[in-house]
C-alpha positions in Angstrom: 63.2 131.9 106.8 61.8 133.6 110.0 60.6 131.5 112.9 59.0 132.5 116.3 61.7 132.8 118.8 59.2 131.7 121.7 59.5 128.1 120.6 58.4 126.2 117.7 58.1 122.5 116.3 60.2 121.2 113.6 59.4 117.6 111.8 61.7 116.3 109.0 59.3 113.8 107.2 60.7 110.8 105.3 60.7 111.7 101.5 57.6 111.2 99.6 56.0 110.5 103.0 53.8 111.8 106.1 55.7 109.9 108.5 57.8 111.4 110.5 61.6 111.1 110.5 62.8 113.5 113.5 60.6 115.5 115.6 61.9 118.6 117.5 59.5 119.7 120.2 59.6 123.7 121.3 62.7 124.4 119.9 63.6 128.2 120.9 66.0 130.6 119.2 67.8 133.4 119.6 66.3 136.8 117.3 67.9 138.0 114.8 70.6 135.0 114.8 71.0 132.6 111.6 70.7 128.4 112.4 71.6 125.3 110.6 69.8 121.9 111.3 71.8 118.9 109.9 70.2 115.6 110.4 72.7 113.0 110.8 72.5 109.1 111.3 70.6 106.7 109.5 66.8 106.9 109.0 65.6 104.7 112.0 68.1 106.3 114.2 68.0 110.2 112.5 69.2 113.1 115.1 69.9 116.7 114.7 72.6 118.9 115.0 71.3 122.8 115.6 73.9 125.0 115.2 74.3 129.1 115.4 75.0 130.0 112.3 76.0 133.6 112.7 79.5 135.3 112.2 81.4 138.4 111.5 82.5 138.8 108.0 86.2 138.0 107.9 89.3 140.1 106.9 89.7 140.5 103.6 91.3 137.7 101.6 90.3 135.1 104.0 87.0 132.6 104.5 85.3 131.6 107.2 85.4 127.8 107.6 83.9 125.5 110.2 84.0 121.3 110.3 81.1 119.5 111.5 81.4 115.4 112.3 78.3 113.0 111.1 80.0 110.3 110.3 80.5 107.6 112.8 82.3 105.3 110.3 85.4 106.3 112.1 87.7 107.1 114.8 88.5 110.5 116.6 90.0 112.3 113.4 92.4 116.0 113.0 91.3 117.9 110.6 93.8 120.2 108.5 93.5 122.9 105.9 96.9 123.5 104.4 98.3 125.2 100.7 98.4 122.2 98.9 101.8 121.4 99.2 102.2 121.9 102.5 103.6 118.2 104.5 101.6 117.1 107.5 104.1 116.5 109.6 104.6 120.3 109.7 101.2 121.4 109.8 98.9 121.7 112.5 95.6 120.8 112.6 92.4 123.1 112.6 90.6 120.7 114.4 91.6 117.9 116.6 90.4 114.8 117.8 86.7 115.4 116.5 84.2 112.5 117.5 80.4 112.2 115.8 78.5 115.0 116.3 81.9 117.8 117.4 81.5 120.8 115.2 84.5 123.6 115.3 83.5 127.4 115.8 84.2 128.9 112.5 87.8 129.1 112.1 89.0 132.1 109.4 91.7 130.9 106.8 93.2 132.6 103.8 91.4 132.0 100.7 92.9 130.8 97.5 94.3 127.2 96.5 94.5 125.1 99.2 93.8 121.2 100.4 91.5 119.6 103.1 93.0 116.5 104.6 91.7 114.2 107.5 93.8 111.7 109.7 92.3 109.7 112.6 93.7 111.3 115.7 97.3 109.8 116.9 98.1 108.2 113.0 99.4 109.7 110.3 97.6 107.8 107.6 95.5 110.3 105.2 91.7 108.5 105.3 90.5 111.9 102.8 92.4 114.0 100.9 90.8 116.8 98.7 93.8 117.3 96.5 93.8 121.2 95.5 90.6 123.4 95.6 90.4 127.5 95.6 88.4 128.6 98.4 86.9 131.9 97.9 87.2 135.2 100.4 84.2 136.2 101.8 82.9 133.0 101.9 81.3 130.9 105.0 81.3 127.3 104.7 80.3 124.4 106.9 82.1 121.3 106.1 80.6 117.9 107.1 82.0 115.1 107.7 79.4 112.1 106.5 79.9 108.4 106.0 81.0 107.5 102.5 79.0 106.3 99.8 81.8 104.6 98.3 83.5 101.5 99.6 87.0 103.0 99.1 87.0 105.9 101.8 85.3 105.7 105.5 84.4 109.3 105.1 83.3 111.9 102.6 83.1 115.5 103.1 80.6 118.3 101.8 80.8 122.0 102.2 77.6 123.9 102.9 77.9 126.9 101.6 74.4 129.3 102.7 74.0 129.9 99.0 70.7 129.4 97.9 71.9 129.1 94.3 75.1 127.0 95.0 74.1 125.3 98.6 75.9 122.1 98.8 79.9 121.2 97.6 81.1 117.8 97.0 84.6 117.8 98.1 86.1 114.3 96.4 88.5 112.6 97.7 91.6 112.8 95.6 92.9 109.5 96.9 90.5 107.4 95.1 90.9 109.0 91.7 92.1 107.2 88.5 
């Protein structure tokens, strides 16, 4: 979508509704850069999170992968993207001690099988684990953070991908299957 760079207003309207949700007042942007708005919290309380959304296209075989924190639900969580098999306590995090509303610059990893796994900060106990998923080259994706619609896990994470056809992942968390 093309906006005015010189400042602009952006409403996010409660569904079905005219009344207004989140109101952004003169919001200016840079030309020729790409943006993401995520609207995080609950509906009495909604904020936004702009981000640039803008990269270089990473070397081949690898992705471009950044996390973004909405949920609250928890504490100060590391955030790790391993090959599946790979144990934690020899893996380093990609992100570290992200609190509601930190989002990581976007981080290039190889693509292929591999498997997303989030610890609060200081523990070692696993709070989501995506088992093993193939991550494409070439790709871009945001994932968020967001409090869990199930009782079982304090957080669930989507990926945002940019594609209009395919926009939104559901990463489940592989700890909760049957």
């Amino acid at each position: 979508m093309n906006v005015p760079t010189d400042g602009f207003d952006v409403k996010v309207n409660t569904t079905g509704t005219d009344t207004t949700a989140l109101s952004m007042m003169n919001v200016v942007l840079v030309a020729d850069t790409l943006f993401i708005v995520i609207a995080v919290n609950v509906l009495g309380s909604i904020e936004a999170i702009l981000l640039d959304d803008s990269t270089l296209d990473p070397a081949g075989g690898n992705l471009l992968v950044r996390v973004v924190r909405t949920s609250d639900t928890a504490t100060a969580i590391d955030v790790y993207v391993t090959a599946p098999d790979t144990d934690l306590l020899m893996a380093v995090p990609v992100v570290e001690n992200a609190v509601y509303q930190d989002s990581s610059g976007f981080l290039e990893v190889p693509a292929g099988d591999c498997r997303i796994r989030v610890i609060p900060t200081g523990y070692q106990t696993i709070i989501f684990d995506s088992g093993t998923i193939s991550l494409t080259a070439g790709a871009q994706l945001a994932v968020v953070g967001r409090p869990s619609e199930n009782q079982i896990s304090s957080i669930d994470l989507i990926a945002l991908t940019g594609d209009a056809a395919n926009p939104v992942i559901e990463l489940n968390d592989n700890r909760t299957q049957l």
